[in-house]
Residue, then its C-alpha position, 0 to 999 in steps of 0.5 A: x819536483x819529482x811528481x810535477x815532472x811526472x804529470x808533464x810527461x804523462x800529459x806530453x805523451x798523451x797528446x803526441x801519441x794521440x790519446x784522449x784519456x787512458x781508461x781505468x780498469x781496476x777498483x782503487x784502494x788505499x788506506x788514510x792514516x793520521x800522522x802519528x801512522x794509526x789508521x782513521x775508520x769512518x773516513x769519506x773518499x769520494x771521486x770528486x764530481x761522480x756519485x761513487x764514494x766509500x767509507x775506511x774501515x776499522x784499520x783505515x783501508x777503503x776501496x773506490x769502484x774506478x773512474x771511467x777514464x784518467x785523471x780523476x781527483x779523490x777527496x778525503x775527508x773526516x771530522x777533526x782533521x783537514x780535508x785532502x784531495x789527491x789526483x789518481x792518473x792512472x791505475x796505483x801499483x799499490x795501495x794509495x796512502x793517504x796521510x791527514x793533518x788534525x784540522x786547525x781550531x782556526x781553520x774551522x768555518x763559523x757561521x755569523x749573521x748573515x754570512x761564514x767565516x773561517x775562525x782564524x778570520x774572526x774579530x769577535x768572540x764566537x763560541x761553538x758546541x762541541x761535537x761531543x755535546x751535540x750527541x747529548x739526548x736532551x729535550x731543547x736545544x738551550x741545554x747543549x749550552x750549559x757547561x760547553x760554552x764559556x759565558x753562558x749560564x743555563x738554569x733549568x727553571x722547571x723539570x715539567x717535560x717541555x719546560x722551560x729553560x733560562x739562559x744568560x750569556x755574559x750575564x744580566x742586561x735589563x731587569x724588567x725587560x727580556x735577557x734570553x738571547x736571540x736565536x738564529x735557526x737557519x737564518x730566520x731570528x726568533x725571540x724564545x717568546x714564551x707567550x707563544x705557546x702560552x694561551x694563558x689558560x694552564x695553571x703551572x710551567x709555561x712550555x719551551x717555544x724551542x721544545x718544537x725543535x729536534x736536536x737531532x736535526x743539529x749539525x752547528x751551534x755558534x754562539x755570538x757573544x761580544x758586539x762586534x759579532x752581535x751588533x749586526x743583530x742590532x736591537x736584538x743582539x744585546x743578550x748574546x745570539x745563538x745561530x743553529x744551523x740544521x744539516x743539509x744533504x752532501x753532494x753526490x752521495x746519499x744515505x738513510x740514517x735512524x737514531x733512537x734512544x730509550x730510557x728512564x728517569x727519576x726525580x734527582x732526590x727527595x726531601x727528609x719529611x716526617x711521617x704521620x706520628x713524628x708530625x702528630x707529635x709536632x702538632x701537640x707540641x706546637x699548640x701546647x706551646x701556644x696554649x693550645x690542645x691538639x686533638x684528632x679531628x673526627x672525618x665521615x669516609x675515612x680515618x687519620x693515621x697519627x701513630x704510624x708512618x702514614x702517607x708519603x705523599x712524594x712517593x706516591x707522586x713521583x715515578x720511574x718515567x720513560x723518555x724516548x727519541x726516534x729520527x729517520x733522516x735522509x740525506x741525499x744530493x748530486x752535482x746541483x742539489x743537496x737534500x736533508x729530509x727527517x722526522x721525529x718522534x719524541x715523548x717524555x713522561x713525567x716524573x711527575x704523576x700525569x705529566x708528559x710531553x710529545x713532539x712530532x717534527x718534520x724538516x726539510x732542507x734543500x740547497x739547488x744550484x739551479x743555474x751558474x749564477x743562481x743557487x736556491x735555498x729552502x729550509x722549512x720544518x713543522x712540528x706538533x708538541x702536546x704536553x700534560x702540565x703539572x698544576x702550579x701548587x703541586x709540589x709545594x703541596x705534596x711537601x706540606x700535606x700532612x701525611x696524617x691524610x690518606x690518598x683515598x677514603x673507605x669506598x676507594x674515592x679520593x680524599x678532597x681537602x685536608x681537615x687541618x687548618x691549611x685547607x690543601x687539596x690532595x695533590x695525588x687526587x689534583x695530579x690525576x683528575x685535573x686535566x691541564x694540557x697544552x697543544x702546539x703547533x708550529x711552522x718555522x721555515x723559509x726560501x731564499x735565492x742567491x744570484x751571482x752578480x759578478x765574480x764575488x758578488x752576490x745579491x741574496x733574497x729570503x723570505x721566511x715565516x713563523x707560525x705558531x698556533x697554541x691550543x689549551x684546555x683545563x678541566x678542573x672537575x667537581x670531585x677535586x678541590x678546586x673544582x668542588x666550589x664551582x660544580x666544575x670549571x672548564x676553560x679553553x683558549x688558543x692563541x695564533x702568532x705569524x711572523x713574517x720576515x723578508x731579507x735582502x742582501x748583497x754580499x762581497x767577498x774577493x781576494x783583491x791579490x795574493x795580501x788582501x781580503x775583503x769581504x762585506x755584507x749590506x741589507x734591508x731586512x723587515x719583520x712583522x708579528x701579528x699576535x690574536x688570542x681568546x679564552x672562553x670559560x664556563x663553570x656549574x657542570x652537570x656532569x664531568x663527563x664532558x670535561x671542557x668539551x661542551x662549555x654551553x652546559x655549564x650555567x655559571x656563565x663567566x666573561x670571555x677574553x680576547x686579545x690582538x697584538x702586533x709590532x713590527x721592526x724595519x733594519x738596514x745592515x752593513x759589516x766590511x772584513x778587511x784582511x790583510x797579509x793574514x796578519x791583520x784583520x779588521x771588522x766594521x759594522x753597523x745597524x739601524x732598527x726601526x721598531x714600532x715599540x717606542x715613542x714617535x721620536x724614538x723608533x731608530x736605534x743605531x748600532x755600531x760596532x769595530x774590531x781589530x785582529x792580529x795574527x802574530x804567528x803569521x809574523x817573521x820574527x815569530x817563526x823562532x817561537x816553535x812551539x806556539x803555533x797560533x796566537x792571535x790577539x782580538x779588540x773590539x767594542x761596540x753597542x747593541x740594543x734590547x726592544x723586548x718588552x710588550x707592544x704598546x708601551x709608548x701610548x695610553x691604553x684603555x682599560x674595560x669597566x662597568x658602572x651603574x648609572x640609574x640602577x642599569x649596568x653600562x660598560x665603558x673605557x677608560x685609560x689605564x696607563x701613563x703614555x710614554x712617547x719618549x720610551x726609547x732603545x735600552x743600549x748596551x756597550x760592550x768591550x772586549x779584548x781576546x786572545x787565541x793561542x795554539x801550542x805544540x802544532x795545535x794539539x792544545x788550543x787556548x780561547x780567552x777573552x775580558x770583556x765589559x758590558x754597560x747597560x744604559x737606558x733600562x726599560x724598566x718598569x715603574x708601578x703607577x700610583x693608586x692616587x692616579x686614578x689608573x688601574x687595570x681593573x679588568x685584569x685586577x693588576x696595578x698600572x705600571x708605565x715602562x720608562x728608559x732610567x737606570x744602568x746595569x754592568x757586567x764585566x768577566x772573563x772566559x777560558x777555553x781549553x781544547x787539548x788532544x792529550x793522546x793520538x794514535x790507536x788510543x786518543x784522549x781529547x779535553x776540552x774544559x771552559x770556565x767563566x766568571x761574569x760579576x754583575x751590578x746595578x749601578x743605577x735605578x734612577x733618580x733618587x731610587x736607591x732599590x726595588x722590591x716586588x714583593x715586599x713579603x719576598x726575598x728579592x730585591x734589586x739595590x744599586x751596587x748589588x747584582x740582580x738575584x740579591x736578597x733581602x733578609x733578617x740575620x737570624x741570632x740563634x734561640x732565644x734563651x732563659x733570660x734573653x731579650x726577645x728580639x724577634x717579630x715573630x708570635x713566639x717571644x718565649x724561650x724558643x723562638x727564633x732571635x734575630x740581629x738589632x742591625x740598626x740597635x734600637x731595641x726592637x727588629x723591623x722591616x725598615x731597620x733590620x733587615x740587610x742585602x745578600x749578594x747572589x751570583x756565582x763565582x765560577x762556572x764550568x764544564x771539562x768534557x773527556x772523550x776517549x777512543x779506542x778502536x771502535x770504542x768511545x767514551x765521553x765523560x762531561x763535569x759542569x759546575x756552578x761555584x759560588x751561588x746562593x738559593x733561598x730555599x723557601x720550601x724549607x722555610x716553609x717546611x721549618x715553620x714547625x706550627x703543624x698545620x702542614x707537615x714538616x722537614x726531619x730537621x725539626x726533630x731537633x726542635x728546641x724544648x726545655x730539655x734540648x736547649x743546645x740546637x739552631x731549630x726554633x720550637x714548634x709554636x702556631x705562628x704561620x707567619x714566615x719570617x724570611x731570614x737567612x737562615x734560608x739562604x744556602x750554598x748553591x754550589x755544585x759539581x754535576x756529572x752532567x753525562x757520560x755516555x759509552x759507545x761502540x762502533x761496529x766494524x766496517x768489515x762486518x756491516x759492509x756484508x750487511x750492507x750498512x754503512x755505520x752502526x753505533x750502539x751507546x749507553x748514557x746517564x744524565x746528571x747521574x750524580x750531583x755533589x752539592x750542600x743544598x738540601x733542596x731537590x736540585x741547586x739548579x733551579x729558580x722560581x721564574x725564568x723570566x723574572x730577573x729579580x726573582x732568580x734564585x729562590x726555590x719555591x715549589x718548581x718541578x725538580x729535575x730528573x736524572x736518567x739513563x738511556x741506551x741508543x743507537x745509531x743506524x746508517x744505510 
């Protein structure tokens, strides 16, 4: 009262007096507090509509040079708590105090498709990376995921630098059709399509499209995980969406920011192997087992070592490897205009020998009120990525070579081939000379306008494109295994993708009166990709000096190959938010795709969705529950769809052969799949039922959501009988035809936990998520009870069962003297591994013996800690993955015990006549693997995912340095991991992009862990 009193006073006497504005004479200062009384460094005061700002210091104090005249407003803000403004109206006695509140959880503004809302509004279940995880050093943006957002479950599908990364949120939709999400960078939706930067000429991981992005450009990650959030994606919102949105300038304020880190990594464990004269000793027992007589092989060039400890083929392989990021940003603006300008360099090596990855990236940010009614947008960013790729085989045969071989021959020159039965190549010698790389570069970017039509009324244009041009170049030379045959074999190729996209859109957002809120959004959006590709190859060299350089020396000539693809996909769009009362929120939105995928009659999907909310702290009789600040409760359903599957499928393609007619060779075409013209949308329906709770003023805050997804429709693939006279014999692959038959299931439950446990001088913040996703294929079609790819693999899908399941025998101990040999292995004598009689009639099959093993995890988590105190910081991060399964193939390869190939210590404990009392078969010359699950191990762990300890400079001290913020840290990533797998790494899978295959570890490149020191620099 007192206050507005003063402002009336002061306004009267300024007019009767004559007086236009009084004139400010002296610098204002202050300090800005949080409301246990602690000062809060790094705060930003800004005279609001000037250029002049300041930063608090270490106890909170700041000091503003003076406006040119009274009143003028002070706008206070810092990450954490709610942005204040307060009116200077003439020059303070004293020192200004400025108290801040902690910002709301609800009152947080979150971006969704195609607008912003602030959380407390929201009717879906929208999660969002912490701060905390944000600052993480990584390589892609898919890892700032893993362990931070409830539902979502990253799977490092290769450790090659640039790799690619699995994600799955709420689960498995499909089975043969795409599962990622769909990512949302500064508006423009891409599918993290690995074909992209894949011209199909490297051998080994395929590189991540999202590698091309620098996470320090970061500002938001929010992810859309039920329908009533994605169904305004559609098609493409089935598997969850991931909206990244890069930092912009700040008005009337600039800066110059340089952040960098460097480090090293190393491979997270090796394997227990034997070394030459244990292996030596397993070959004589193998094949006197077999009836057999080991003898030492006579090699020209070099000599096999078979009494000593020999080569150590990991050792020689892995490395320490440096990883390094460096990012200048400038961040700028004035009334009108905000501009983000940054570039990057990034490299990884290897903890593979020869392996790295290296990105140059660029981007460009601009937002410019151009006029009262029209504001311009622009966003565009350029990258250019290299990466060394590991050959496929190379772990495996890093494990499997004998370390009986050496590395070089007598005259220094590398060993080719093993002289043992399994002809591996030297995978040192493979590692150094093959030469397999990959270039990319990418353009993402676009501009937008947004007119004013009328107050709340807005019409917004956008028109975006994604281009991606992928090179890649493989040399095998003749002085390597693979190599040696063909004289040489050189291959290069190169794909080009361009993707369109042109948004309109109108939007509405008015406050009707002081009860209701309305806000909607409507649209057109259309999206074109264009895909064209070639590979040519020659073999027969001269010499390898030219390595793919000159392909018309080599004189094997060998057919090129060309490809051209395109798809296109037309949508219209509408979501309304009515608000009423702030107590009750309601959500309705729909989506109409159009996509050339599917049949003529099939092209439109329609996608609904609604919600419904309720604020029940906004409620008069819930004022008596002190201390539950916020409670909201969220319902809603509604369908998406998935189109991610290859271009074409609806129609009969031809495929390319040749045929003799009169002793001439003609070429022709002929068809090569089955037309589908009713192939159709894969739709997914999905509930969801949330709540949001805040205790204690906010100090802890509480997400939690059930939810159940059904899949219907699958596109699911189906293998074309041999009788039908369709094959795609120019690619040497079966026909398969794409049809929408079969169901799959997901239902789970989320937890977040954001709890502020100290305040004041020392502040200790938790936050800690949970998650349980249960999986199930309820349906593959009629009279399909199952489906195995490989029928000498692991993998299956079986209704009743989640995706990742395996099919295996039941191992039953060692045969023993006078045991029945119930085995389908060589080896039926005492010895031999016993298997169960699942079916009893006396004899052990594929069809009758062998059962399905559930694979999916339990749980999965991540608690993150952070600690400040003064200028100091500290983040601890746990994540974990409960319940799980592995097939470890590399141990079933490494326990086969016939030494061809070398082996795991485990084998040391081999059953003979005089060690009886043991669960390892004897060694014998059987190299067939019989998969059992034996093989099949716990793949739960607890990982120290990052823990990171930062400084923060005085503010005292820079300011005479004329720096704005300097913060020095040191981080570890995955320095520990507590797990009773025995391979690498239990977060691993043998192909990210197969969701039947998920879940056996086979030769992946493991994962690293590593240590780096960093700082951050502001000017």
């Amino acid at each position: 009262m007192i206050k507005h009193l003063f402002r009336l006073f002061l306004l009267t006497g300024l007019v009767f007096t004559g007086f236009d504005r009084a004139l400010a004479q002296d610098a204002i200062t202050g300090v800005v507090k949080d409301e246990s009384g602690q000062g809060l460094p790094g705060a930003t005061v800004v005279e609001k509509g000037s250029a002049k700002y300041a930063l608090t210091d270490i106890d909170g104090k700041f000091s503003i040079p003076p406006a040119k005249e009274f009143p003028f407003t002070l706008q206070i803000s810092i990450t954490g708590f709610q942005q204040q403004e307060i009116e200077i109206y003439e020059q303070p006695a004293e020192a200004v105090e400025v108290v801040l509140k902690t910002a709301n959880l609800l009152d947080e503004v979150v971006v969704v498709g195609y607008g912003e809302q602030k959380r407390k509004d929201i009717t879906g279940s929208v999660a969002s990376v912490p701060i905390e995880i944000k600052s993480q050093p990584v390589a892609s943006v898919e890892r700032l995921l893993q362990g931070s957002v409830a539902g979502a479950v990253v799977t490092q599908t290769s450790g090659q630098p640039g790799g690619g990364v699995s994600v799955q949120i709420r689960g498995n939709n499909s089975i043969t059709a795409g599962s990622d999400p769909l990512y949302v960078i500064d508006g423009f939706p891409i599918n993290n399509d690995y074909n992209l930067t894949d011209a199909g000429v490297t051998n080994g991981s395929k590189i991540n499209p999202l590698s091309s992005i620098n996470t320090a450009d970061i500002e938001n990650i929010d992810v859309l995980k039920d329908a009533s959030a994605t169904a305004i994606y559609g098609s493409r919102g089935a598997n969850g969406v991931v909206i990244i949105t890069t930092k912009s300038g700040s008005k009337n304020k600039s800066s110059i920011n340089y952040d960098a880190f460097y480090g090293s990594q190393k491979v997270l464990r090796t394997l227990p192997l034997l070394n030459a004269a244990q292996w030596w000793q397993l070959r004589k027992d193998a094949a006197g087992n077999s009836g057999k007589t080991a003898s030492v092989p006579t090699i020209a060039g070099y000599s096999l070592d078979t009494t000593g400890v020999g080569t150590d083929w990991q050792d020689a392989a892995f490395r320490s490897a440096s990883i390094q990021s460096h990012n200048l940003s400038i961040l700028s603006g004035s009334d009108k205009t905000k501009l983000a300008i940054s570039g990057n360099y990034f490299k990884q090596n290897g903890i593979l020998q020869n392996t790295d990855f290296r990105r140059f990236s660029a981007r460009i940010n601009l937002d410019h009120q151009y006029s009262d009614r029209l504001r311009i947008f622009t966003s565009l960013n350029a990258s250019n990525t290299k990466a060394n790729v590991a050959p496929a085989a190379i772990v495996a045969n890093l494990l499997l070579t004998p370390p009986a071989l050496p590395i070089y021959q007598n005259d220094g020159s590398f060993v080719v081939n093993s002289p043992f039965e399994s002809a591996l190549q030297n995978p040192i010698n493979s590692l150094y000379n093959q030469l397999n790389e990959t270039i990319t570069n990418r353009f993402l970017g676009n501009v937008s306008g947004e007119y004013t039509l009328a107050e709340g009324l807005k019409a917004k244009v956008l028109i975006g494109a994604d281009i991606v041009g992928n090179k890649q170049n493989r040399y095998l030379p003749s002085t390597t295994s693979e190599g040696q045959a063909l004289s040489g074999n050189a291959i290069v190729g190169s794909i080009f993708t361009t993707n369109w996209l042109n948004e309109n859109t109108i939007s509405y957002d008015k406050e009707i009166n002081e009860k209701n809120k309305i806000n909607a959004v409507a649209g057109f959006t259309a999206q074109v990709s264009q895909t064209k590709g070639a590979i040519a190859e020659a073999a027969g060299f001269a010499t390898d000096d030219f390595e793919y350089n000159n392909l018309a020396t080599g004189i094997t000539n060998i057919a090129p190959r060309s490809l051209a693809d395109k798809w296109a996909l037309a949508s219209y769009l509408g979501r309304i938010n009515y608000i009423f009362d702030e107590r009750y929120l309601f959500t309705f939105t729909v989506r109409a795709d159009g996509s050339s995928k599917f049949g003529s009659g099939n092209k439109w999907g329609y996608f609904p969705s609604a919600a419904i909310g309720w604020n029940v702290n906004e409620e008069k009789f819930f004022q008596r529950f002190k201390k539950i600040s916020l409670l909201k409760l969220r319902l809603s359903a509604g369908q998406t769809g998935n189109q991610s599957i290859p271009s074409y499928q609806s129609l009969s393609q031809l495929s390319y052969f040749r045929y003799n007619f009169s002793n001439t060779t003609v070429s022709g075409f002929a068809p090569n799949t089955v037309p589908n013209p009713n192939l159709g949308w894969e739709k997914t329906f999905q509930t969801d039922f949330g709540v949001d709770l805040g205790l204690f003023k906010n100090r802890i805050n509480i997400i939690a959501d059930y939810y159940y997804k059904k899949t219907t429709d699958l596109l699911l693939t189906r293998t074309v009988p041999g009788t039908s006279g369709l094959s795609d014999f120019y690619n040497g692959q079966a026909s398969v035809v794409y049809q929408n038959i079969g169901a799959v299931s997901n239902q789970g439950i989320e937890l977040y936990v954001n709890s502020r446990n100290l305040e004041g001088a020392f502040k200790w913040n938790t936050i800690f998520i949970v998650s349980k996703n249960t999986n199930k294929i309820l349906s593959l079609g009629d009279g399909v009870d199952q489906i195995i790819p490989v029928i000498s693999a692991p993998s299956i899908a079986k209704v009743g069962y989640p995706l990742g399941s395996f099919i295996v025998y039941q191992t039953d101990g060692i045969i023993q003297e006078g045991d029945a040999p119930l085995t389908p292995q060589q080896n039926k004598s005492p010895g031999g591994q016993k298997y169960k009689d699942i079916n009893r009639d006396g004899v052990i099959t594929q069809a009758g013996d062998r059962v399905v093993v559930k694979n999916q995890p339990a749980l999965t988590g991540g608690i993150t800690n952070t600690f400040n105190y003064k200028g100091f910081d500290l983040t601890i991060f746990f994540q974990a993955s409960l319940g799980g399964k592995l097939y470890n193939a590399n141990r079933a390869n490494l326990e086969l015990g016939t030494g061809y190939v070398n082996a795991s210590t485990v084998v040391l404990d081999r059953w003979t006549p005089t060690n009886t009392n043991t669960d390892v078969k004897a060694a014998y010359q059987d190299p067939a693997i019989t998969i059992s699950d034996r093989f099949i191990e716990d793949a739960t762990y607890y990982r120290l995912k990052n823990l990171s300890l930062g400084y923060n400079f005085p503010k005292e001290l820079l300011s005479k340095l004329h720096i704005e913020n300097l913060r020095i840290y040191v981080s570890a990533q995955n320095p520990k991991t507590w797990t009773k797998y025995t391979g690498f790494d239990p977060e691993v899978s043998l192909n990210g992009q197969s969701l039947i295959n998920k879940g056996v570890d086979q030769g992946v490149y493991p994962n690293n862990k590593s240590y780096q020191a960093g700082l951050s620099l502001t000017f």
